[in-house]
Backbone of each chain as ProteinMPNN parsed JSONL, in Angstrom:
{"seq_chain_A": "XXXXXXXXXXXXXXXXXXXXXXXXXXXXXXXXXXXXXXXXXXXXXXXXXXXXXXXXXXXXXXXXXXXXXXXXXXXXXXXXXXX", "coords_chain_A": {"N_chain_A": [[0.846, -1.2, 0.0], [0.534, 2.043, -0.852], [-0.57, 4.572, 0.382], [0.488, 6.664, 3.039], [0.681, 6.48, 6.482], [-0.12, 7.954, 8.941], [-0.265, 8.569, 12.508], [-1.668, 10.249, 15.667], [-1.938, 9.262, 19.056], [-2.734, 7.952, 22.129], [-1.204, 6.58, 25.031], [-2.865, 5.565, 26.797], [-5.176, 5.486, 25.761], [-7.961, 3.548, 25.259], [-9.222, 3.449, 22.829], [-7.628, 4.367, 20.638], [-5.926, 2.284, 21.009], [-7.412, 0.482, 19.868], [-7.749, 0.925, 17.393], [-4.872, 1.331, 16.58], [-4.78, -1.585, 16.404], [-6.808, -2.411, 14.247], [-5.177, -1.689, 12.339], [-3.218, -3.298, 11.836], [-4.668, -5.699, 11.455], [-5.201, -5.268, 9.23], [-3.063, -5.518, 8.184], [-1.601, -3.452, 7.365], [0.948, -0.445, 6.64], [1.864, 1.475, 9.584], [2.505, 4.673, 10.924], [3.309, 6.331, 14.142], [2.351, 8.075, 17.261], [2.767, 8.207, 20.575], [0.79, 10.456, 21.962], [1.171, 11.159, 25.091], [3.254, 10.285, 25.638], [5.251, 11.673, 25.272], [7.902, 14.425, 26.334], [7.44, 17.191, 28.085], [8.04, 19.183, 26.711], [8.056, 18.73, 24.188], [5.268, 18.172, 24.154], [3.593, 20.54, 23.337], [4.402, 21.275, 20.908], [3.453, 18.993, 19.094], [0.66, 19.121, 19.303], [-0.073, 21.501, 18.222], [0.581, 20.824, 15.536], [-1.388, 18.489, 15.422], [-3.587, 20.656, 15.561], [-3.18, 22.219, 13.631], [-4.032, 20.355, 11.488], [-6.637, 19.431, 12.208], [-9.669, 20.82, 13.542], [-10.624, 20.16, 15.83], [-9.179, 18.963, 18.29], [-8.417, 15.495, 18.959], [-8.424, 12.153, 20.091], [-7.902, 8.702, 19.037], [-6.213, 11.096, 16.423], [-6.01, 10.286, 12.902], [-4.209, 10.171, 9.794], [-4.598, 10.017, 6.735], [-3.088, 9.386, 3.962], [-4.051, 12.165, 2.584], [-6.416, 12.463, 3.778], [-8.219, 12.42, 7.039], [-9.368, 11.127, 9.582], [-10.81, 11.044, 12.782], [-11.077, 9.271, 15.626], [-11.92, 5.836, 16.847], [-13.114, 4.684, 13.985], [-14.055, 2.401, 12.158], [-14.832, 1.867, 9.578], [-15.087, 4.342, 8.472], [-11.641, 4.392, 8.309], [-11.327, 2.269, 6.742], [-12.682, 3.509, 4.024], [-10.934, 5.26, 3.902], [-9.094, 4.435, 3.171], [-9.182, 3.429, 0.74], [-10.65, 0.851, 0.728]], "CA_chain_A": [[0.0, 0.0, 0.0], [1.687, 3.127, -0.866], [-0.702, 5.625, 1.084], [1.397, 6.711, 4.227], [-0.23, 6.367, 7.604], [0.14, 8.953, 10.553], [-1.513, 8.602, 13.876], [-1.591, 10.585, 16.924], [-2.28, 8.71, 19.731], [-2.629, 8.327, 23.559], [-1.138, 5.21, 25.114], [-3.591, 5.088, 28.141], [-6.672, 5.405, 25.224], [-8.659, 2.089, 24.499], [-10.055, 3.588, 21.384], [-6.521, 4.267, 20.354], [-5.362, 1.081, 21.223], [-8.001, -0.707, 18.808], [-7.189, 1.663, 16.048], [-3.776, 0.068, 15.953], [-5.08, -3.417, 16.233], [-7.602, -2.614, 13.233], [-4.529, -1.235, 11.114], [-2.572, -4.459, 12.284], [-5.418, -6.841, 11.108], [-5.184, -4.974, 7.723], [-1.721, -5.512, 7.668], [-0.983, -2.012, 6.942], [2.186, -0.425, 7.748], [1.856, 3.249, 10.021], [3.539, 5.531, 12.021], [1.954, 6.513, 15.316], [3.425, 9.27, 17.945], [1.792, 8.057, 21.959], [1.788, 11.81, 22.674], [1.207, 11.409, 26.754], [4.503, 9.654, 26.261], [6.179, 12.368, 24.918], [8.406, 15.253, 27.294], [6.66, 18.405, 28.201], [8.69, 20.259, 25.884], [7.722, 18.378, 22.569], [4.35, 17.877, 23.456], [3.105, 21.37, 22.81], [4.595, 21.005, 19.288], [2.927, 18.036, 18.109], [-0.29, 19.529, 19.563], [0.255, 22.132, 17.224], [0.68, 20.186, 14.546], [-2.605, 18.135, 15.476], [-4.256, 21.277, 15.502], [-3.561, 22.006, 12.25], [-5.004, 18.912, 10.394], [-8.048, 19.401, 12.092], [-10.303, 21.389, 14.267], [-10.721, 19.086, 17.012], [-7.58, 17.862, 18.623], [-8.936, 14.696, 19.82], [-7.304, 11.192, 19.876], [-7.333, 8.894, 17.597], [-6.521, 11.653, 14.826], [-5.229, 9.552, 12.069], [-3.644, 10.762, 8.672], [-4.408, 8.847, 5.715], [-2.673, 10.463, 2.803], [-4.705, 13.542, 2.045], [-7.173, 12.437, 4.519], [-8.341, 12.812, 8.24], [-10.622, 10.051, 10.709], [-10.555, 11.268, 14.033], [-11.82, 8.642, 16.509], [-12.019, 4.63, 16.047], [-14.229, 4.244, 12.92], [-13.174, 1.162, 10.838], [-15.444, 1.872, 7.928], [-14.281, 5.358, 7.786], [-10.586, 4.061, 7.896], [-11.452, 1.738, 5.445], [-13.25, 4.119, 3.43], [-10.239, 6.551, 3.616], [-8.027, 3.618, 2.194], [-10.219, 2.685, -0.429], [-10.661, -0.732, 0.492]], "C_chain_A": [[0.877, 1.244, 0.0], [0.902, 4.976, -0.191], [-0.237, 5.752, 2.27], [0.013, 7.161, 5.167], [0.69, 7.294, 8.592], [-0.636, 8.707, 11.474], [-0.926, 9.139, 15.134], [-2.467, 9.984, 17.967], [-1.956, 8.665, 21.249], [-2.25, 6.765, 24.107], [-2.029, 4.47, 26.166], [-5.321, 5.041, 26.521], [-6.826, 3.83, 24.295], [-8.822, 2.41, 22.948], [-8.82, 3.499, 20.122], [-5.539, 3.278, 19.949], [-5.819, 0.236, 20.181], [-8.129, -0.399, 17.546], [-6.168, 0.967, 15.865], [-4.193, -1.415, 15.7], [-5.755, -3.256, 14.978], [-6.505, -2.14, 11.956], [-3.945, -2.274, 10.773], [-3.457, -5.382, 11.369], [-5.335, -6.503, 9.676], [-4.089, -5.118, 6.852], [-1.257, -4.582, 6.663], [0.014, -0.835, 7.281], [1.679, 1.188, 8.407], [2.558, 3.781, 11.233], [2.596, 6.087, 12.939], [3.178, 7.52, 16.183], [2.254, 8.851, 19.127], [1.896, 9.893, 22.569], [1.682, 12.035, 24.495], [2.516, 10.811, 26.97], [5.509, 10.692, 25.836], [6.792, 13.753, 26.24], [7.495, 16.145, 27.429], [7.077, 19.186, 27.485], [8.477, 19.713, 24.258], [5.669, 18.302, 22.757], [3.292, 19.053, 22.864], [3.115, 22.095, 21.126], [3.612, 20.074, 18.806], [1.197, 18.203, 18.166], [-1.045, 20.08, 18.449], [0.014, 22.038, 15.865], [-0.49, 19.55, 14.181], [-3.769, 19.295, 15.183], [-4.099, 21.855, 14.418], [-4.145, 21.417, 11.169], [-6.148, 19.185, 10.666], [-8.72, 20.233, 13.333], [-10.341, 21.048, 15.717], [-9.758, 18.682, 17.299], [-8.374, 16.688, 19.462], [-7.8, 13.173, 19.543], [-8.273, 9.723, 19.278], [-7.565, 10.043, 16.576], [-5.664, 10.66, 13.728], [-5.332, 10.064, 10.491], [-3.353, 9.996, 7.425], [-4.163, 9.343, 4.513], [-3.136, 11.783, 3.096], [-5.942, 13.575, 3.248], [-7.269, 12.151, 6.291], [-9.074, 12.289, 8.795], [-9.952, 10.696, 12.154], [-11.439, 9.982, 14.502], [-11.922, 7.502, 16.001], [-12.967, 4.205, 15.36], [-13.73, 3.809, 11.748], [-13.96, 1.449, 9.594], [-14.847, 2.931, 8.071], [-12.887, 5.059, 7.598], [-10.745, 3.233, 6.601], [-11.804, 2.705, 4.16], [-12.024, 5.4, 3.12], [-8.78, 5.518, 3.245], [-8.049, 2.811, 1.221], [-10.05, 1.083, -0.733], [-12.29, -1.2, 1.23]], "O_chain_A": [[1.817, 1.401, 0.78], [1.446, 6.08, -0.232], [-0.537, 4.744, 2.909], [-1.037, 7.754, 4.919], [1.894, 7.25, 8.847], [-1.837, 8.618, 11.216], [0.089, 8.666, 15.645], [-3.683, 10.135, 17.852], [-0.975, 9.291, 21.648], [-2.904, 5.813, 23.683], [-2.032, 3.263, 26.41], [-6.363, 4.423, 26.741], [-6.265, 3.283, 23.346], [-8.545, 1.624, 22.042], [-8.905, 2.876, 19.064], [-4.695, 3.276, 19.053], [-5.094, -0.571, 19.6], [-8.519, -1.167, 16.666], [-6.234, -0.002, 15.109], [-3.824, -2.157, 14.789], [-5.305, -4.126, 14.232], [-6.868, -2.196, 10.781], [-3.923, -2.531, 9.569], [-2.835, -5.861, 10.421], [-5.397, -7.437, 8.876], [-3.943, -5.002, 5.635], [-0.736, -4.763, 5.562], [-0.22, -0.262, 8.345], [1.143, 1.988, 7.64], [3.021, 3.243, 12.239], [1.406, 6.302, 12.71], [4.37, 7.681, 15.924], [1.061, 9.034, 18.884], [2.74, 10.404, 23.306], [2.126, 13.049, 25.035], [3.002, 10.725, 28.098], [6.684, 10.458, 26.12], [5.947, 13.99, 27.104], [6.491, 15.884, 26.767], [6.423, 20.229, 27.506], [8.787, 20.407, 23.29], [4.9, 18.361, 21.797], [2.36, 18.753, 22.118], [2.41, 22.875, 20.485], [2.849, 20.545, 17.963], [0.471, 17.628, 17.356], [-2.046, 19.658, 17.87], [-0.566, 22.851, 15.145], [-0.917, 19.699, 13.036], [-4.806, 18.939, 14.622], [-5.212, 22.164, 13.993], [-4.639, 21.922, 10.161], [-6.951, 19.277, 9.737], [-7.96, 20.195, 14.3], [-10.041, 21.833, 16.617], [-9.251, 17.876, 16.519], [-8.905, 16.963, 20.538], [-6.713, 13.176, 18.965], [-9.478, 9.933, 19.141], [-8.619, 10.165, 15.952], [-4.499, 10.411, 14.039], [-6.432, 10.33, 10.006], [-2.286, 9.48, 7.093], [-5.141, 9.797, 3.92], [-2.515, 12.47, 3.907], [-6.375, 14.672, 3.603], [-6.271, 11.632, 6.791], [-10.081, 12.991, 8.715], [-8.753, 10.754, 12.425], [-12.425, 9.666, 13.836], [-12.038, 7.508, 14.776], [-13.754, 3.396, 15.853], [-13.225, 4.353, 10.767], [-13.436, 1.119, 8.531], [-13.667, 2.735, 7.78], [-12.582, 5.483, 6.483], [-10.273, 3.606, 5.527], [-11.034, 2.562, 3.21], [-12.184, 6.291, 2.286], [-7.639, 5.957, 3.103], [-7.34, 1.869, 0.868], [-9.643, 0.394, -1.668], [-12.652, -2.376, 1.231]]}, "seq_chain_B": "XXXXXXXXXXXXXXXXXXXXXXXXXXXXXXXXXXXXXXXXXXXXXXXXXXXXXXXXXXXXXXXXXXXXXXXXXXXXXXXXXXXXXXXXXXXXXXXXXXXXXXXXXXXXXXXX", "coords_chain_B": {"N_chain_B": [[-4.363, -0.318, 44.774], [-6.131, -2.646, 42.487], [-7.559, -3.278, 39.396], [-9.72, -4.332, 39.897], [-11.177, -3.878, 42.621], [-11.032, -0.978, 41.933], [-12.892, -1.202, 40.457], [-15.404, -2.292, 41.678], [-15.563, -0.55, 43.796], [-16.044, 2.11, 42.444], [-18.264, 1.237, 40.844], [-20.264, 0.673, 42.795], [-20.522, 3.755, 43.512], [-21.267, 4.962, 41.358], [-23.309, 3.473, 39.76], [-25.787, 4.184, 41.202], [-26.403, 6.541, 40.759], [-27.261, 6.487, 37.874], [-25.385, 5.774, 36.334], [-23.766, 3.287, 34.643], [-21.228, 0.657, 34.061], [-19.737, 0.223, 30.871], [-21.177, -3.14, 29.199], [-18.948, -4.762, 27.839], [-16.658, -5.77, 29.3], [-14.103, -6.296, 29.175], [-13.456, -4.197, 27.71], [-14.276, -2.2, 29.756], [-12.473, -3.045, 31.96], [-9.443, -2.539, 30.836], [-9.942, 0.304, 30.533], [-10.338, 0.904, 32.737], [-7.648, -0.042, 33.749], [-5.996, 2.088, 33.016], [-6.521, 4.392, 33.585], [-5.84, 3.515, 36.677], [-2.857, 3.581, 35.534], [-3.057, 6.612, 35.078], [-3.381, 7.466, 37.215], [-1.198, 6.97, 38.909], [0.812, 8.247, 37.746], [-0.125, 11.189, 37.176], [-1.348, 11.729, 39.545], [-3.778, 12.018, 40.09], [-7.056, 10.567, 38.558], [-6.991, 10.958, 35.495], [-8.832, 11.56, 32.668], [-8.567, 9.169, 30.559], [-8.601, 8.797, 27.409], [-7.729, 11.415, 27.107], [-5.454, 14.003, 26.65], [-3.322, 14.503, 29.337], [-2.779, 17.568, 31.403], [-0.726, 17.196, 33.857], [-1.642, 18.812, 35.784], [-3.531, 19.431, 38.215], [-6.008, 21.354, 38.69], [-6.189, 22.465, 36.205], [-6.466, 20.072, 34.879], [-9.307, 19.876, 36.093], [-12.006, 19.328, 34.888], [-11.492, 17.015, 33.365], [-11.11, 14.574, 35.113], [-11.736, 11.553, 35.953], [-15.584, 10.749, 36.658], [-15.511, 12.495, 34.114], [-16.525, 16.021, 33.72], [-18.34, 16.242, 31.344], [-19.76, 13.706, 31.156], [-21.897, 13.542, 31.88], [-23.467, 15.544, 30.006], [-22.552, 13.577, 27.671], [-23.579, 11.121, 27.515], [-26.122, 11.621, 28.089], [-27.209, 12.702, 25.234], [-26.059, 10.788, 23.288], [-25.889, 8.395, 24.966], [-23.965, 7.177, 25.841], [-20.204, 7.584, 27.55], [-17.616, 9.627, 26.799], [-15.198, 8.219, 26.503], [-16.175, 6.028, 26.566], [-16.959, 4.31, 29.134], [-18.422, 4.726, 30.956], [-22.296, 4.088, 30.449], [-25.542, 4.602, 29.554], [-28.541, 2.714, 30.873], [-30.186, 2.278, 28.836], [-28.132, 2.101, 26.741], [-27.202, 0.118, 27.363], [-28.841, -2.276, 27.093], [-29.232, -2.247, 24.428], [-31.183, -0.471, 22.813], [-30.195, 2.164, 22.37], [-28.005, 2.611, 19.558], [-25.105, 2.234, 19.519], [-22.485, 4.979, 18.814], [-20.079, 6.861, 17.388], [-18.764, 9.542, 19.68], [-18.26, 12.7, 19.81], [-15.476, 15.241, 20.457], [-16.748, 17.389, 23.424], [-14.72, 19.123, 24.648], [-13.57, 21.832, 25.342], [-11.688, 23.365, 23.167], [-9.533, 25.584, 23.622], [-8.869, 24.268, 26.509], [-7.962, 21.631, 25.4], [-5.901, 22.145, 24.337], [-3.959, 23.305, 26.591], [-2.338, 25.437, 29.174], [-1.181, 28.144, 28.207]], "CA_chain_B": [[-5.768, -0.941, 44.427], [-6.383, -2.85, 41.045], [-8.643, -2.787, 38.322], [-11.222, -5.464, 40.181], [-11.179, -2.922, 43.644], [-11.73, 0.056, 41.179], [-14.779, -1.755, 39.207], [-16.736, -2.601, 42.55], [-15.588, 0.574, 44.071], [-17.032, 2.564, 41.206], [-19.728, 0.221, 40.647], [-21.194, 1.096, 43.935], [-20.466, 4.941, 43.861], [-21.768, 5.455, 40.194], [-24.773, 3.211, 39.48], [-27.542, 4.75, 41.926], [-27.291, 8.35, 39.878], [-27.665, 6.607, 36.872], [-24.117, 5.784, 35.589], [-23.664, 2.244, 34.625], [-20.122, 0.334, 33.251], [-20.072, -0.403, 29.654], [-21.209, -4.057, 29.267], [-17.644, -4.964, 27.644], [-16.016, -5.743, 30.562], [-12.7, -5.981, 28.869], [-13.347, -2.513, 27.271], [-13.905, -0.993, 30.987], [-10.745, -3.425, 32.328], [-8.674, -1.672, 30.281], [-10.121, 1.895, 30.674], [-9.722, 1.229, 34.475], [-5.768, 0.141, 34.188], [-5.727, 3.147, 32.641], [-7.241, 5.366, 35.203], [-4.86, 3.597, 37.542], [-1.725, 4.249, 35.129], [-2.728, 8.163, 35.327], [-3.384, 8.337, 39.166], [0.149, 7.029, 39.468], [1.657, 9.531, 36.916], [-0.782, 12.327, 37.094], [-1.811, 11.731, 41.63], [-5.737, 12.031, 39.967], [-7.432, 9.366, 37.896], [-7.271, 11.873, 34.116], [-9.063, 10.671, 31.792], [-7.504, 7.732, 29.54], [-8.669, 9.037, 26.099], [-7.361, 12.903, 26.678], [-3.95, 14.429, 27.13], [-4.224, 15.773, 30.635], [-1.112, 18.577, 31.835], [-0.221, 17.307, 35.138], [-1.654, 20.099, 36.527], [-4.628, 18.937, 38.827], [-6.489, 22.334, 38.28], [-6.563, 22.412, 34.808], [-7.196, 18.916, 34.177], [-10.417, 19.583, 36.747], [-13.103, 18.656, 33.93], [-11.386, 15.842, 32.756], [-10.937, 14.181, 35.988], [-12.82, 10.335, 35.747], [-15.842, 10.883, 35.874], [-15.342, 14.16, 33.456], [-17.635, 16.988, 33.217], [-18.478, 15.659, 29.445], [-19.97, 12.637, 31.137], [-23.683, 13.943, 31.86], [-24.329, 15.513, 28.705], [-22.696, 12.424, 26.322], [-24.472, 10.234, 28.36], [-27.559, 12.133, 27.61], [-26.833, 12.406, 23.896], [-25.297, 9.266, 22.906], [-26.094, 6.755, 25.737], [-22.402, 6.644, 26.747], [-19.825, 8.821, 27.851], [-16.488, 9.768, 25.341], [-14.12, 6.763, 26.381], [-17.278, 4.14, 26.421], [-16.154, 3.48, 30.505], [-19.832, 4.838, 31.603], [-23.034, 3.962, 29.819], [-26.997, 4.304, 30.154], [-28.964, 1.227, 31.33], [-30.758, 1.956, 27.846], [-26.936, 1.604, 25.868], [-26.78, -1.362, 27.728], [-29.317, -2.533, 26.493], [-28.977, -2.159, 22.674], [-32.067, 0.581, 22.952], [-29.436, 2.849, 22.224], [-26.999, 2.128, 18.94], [-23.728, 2.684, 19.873], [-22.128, 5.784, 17.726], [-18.834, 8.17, 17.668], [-19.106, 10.394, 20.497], [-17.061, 13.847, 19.385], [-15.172, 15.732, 22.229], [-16.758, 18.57, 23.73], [-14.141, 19.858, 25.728], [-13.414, 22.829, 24.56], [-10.197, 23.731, 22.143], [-8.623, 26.059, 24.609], [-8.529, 23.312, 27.344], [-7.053, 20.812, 25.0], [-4.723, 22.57, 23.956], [-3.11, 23.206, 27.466], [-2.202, 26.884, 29.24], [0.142, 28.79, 27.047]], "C_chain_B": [[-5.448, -1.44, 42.955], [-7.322, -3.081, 40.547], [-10.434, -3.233, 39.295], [-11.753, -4.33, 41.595], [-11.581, -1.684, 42.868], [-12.866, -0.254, 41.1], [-16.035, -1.732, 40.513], [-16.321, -1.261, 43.481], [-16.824, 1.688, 43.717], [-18.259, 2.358, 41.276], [-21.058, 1.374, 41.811], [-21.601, 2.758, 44.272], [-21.614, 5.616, 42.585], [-23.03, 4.798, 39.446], [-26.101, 3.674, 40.172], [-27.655, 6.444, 41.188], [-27.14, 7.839, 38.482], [-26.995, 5.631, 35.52], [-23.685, 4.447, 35.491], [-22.086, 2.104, 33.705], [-20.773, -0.223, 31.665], [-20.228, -2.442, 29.748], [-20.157, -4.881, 28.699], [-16.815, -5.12, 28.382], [-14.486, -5.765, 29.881], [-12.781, -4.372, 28.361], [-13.548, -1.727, 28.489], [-12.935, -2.106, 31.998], [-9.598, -2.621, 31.886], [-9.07, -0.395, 30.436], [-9.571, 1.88, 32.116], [-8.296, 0.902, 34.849], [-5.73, 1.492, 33.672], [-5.803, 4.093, 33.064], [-6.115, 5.064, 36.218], [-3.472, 4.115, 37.137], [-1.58, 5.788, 35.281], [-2.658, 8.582, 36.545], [-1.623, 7.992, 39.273], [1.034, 8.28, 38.721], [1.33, 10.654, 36.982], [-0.815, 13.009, 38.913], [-3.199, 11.865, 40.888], [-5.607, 11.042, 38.645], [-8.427, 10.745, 36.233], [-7.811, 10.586, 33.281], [-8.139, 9.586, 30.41], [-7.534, 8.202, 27.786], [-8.488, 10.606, 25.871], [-6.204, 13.078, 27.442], [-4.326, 15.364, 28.192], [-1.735, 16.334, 30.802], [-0.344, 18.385, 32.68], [-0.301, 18.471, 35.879], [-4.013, 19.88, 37.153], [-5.835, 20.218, 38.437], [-7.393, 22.433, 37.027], [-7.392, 21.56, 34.105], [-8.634, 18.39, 34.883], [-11.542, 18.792, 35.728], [-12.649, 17.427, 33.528], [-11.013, 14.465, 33.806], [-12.187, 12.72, 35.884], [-13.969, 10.557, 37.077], [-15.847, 12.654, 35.032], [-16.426, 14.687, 34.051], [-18.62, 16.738, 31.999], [-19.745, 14.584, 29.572], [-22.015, 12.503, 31.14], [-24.007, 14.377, 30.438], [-24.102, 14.261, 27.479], [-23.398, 11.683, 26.333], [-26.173, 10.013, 27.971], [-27.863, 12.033, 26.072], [-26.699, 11.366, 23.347], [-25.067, 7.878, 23.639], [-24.668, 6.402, 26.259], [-21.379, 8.011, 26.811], [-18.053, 8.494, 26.862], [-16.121, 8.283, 25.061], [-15.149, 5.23, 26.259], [-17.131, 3.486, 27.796], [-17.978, 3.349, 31.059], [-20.65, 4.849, 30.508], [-24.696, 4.478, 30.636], [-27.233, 3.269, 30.421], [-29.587, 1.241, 29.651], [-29.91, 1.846, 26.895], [-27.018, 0.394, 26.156], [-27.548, -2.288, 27.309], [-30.013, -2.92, 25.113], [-30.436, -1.161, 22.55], [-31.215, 1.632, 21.932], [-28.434, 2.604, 21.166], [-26.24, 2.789, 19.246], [-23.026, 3.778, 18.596], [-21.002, 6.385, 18.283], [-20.002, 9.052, 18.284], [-18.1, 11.205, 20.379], [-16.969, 14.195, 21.256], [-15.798, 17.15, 22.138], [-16.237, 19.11, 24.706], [-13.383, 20.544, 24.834], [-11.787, 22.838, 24.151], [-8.819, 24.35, 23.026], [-8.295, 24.868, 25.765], [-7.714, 22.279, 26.793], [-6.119, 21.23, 24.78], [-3.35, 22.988, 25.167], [-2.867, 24.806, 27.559], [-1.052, 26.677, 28.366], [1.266, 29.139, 27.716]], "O_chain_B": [[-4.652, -0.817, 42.253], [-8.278, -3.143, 41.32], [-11.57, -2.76, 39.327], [-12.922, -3.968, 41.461], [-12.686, -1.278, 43.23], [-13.815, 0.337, 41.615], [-17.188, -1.316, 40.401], [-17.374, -0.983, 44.055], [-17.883, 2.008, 44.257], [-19.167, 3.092, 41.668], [-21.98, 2.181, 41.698], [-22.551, 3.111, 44.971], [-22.493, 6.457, 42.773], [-23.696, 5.452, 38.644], [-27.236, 3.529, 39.719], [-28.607, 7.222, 41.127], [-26.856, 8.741, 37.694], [-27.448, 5.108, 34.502], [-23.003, 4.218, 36.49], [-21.702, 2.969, 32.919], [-21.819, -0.815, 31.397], [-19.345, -3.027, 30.376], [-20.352, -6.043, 29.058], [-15.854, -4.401, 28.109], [-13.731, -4.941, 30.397], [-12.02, -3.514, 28.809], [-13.081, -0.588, 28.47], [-12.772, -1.565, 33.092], [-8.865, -2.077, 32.712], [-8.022, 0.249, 30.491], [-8.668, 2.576, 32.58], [-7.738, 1.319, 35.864], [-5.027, 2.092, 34.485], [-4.865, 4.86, 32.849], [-5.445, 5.996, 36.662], [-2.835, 4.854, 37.887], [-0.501, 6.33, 35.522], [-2.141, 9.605, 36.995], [-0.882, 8.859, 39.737], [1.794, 9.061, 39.293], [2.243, 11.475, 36.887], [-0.505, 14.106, 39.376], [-3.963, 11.67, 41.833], [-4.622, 10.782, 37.952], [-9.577, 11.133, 36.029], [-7.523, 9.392, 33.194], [-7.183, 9.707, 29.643], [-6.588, 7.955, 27.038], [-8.891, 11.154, 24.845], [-5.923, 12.558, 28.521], [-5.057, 16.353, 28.239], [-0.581, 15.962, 30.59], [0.706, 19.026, 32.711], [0.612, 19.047, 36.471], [-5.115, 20.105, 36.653], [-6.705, 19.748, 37.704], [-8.607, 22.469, 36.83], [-8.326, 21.713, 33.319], [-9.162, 17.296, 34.684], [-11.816, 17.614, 35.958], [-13.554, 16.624, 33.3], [-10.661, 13.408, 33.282], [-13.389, 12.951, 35.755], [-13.578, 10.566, 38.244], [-16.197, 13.714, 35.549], [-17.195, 14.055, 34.775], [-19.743, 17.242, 32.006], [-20.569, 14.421, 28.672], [-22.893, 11.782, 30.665], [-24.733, 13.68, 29.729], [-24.942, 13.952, 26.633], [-24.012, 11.358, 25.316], [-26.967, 9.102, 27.735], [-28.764, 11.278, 25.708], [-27.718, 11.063, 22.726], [-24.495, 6.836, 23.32], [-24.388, 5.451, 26.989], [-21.612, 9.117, 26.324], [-17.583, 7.432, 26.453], [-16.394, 7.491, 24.159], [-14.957, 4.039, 26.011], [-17.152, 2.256, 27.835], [-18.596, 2.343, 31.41], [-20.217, 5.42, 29.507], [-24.925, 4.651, 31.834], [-26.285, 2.488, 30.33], [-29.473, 0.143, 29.107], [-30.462, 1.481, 25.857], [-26.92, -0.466, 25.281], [-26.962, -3.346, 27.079], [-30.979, -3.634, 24.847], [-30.758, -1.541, 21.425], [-31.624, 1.84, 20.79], [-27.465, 2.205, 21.811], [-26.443, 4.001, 19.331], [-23.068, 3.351, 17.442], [-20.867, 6.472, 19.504], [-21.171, 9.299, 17.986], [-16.993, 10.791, 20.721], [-17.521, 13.923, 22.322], [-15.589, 17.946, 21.224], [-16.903, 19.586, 25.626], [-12.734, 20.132, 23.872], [-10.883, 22.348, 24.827], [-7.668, 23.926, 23.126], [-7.091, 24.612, 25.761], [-6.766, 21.895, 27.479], [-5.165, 20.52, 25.099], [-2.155, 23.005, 24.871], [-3.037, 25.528, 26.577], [-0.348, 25.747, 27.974], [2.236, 29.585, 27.104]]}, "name": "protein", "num_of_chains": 2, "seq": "XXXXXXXXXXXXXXXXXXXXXXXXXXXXXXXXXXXXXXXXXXXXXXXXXXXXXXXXXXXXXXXXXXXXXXXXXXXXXXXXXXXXXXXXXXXXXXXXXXXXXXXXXXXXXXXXXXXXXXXXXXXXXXXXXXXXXXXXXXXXXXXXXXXXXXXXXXXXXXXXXXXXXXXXXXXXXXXXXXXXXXXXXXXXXXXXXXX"}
């Protein structure tokens, strides 16, 4: 699959947690950032950054090429990796 | 304390106003290690599905159960993380749906 995967994520969030497992089962490769695991000094950057993509900083935001699913919704992931 | 001491803790504090566990018991097992992972890192039990500041104050609303938790509750039969439900979610009355965050932008985002 050659659309690149981003995900901001929380490592204490369930919803989070079963987002990876549903990317896993798709055997799809992606990059993920736990940001409660990150220092106090990066995480107001990547915040930042979240708050650019999308209105809502919430967790799962996930970055599917060109596109944007906040929150664990497997048809919309699916639907935003045209499968 | 662990998860099973939380659950009947809880249980007992939060079902007579209303507030029932999701019937997923692994989906509120895991929310409640998670609750315990933040009381140890945070000293308060922040919510599991939002970046809290370490700053008890701040992270008042998001404190388990949030502020959030009465109106999603009301709305959507469950509350953000899916930990607290209605008796009528629990029931399949209620289809289960994405519940957006309404905690406001400025709060997520953390003081400046």
């Amino acid at each position: 699959m050659d659309i690149k995967i981003k995900m901001f994520t929380l490592s204490t969030c369930i919803y989070c947690q079963n987002t990876k497992a549903f990317l896993k089962s798709l055997d799809v490769p992606f990059d993920y950032i736990d940001v409660d695991l990150l220092t106090p000094d990066e995480k107001p950057k990547i915040m930042r950054e979240i708050r650019n993509l999308t209105a809502s900083v919430s967790f799962p935001t996930i970055v599917i090429g060109e596109k944007i699913v906040t929150g664990y919704r497997p048809d919309e992931i699916r639907k935003a990796l045209g499968l | 304390m662990n998860t099973e001491q939380l659950y009947e803790m809880l249980r007992k504090l939060q079902e007579p106003k209303g507030y029932f566990f999701n019937k997923d018991r692994q989906h509120v097992d895991r929310l409640l290690n998670s609750l315990l992972i933040n009381k140890e890192r945070y000293g308060y039990m922040a919510c599991p599905c939002r970046l809290a500041v370490n700053d008890r104050e701040w992270d008042r609303d998001i404190i388990c159960p949030c502020v959030y938790r009465e109106p999603d509750v009301k709305e959507f039969g469950r509350c953000y993380c899916g930990l607290y439900v209605s008796a009528e979610w629990n029931s399949g009355q209620i289809t289960d749906q994405y519940v957006p965050e309404r905690r406001p932008i400025e709060k997520i985002l953390g003081p400046s």
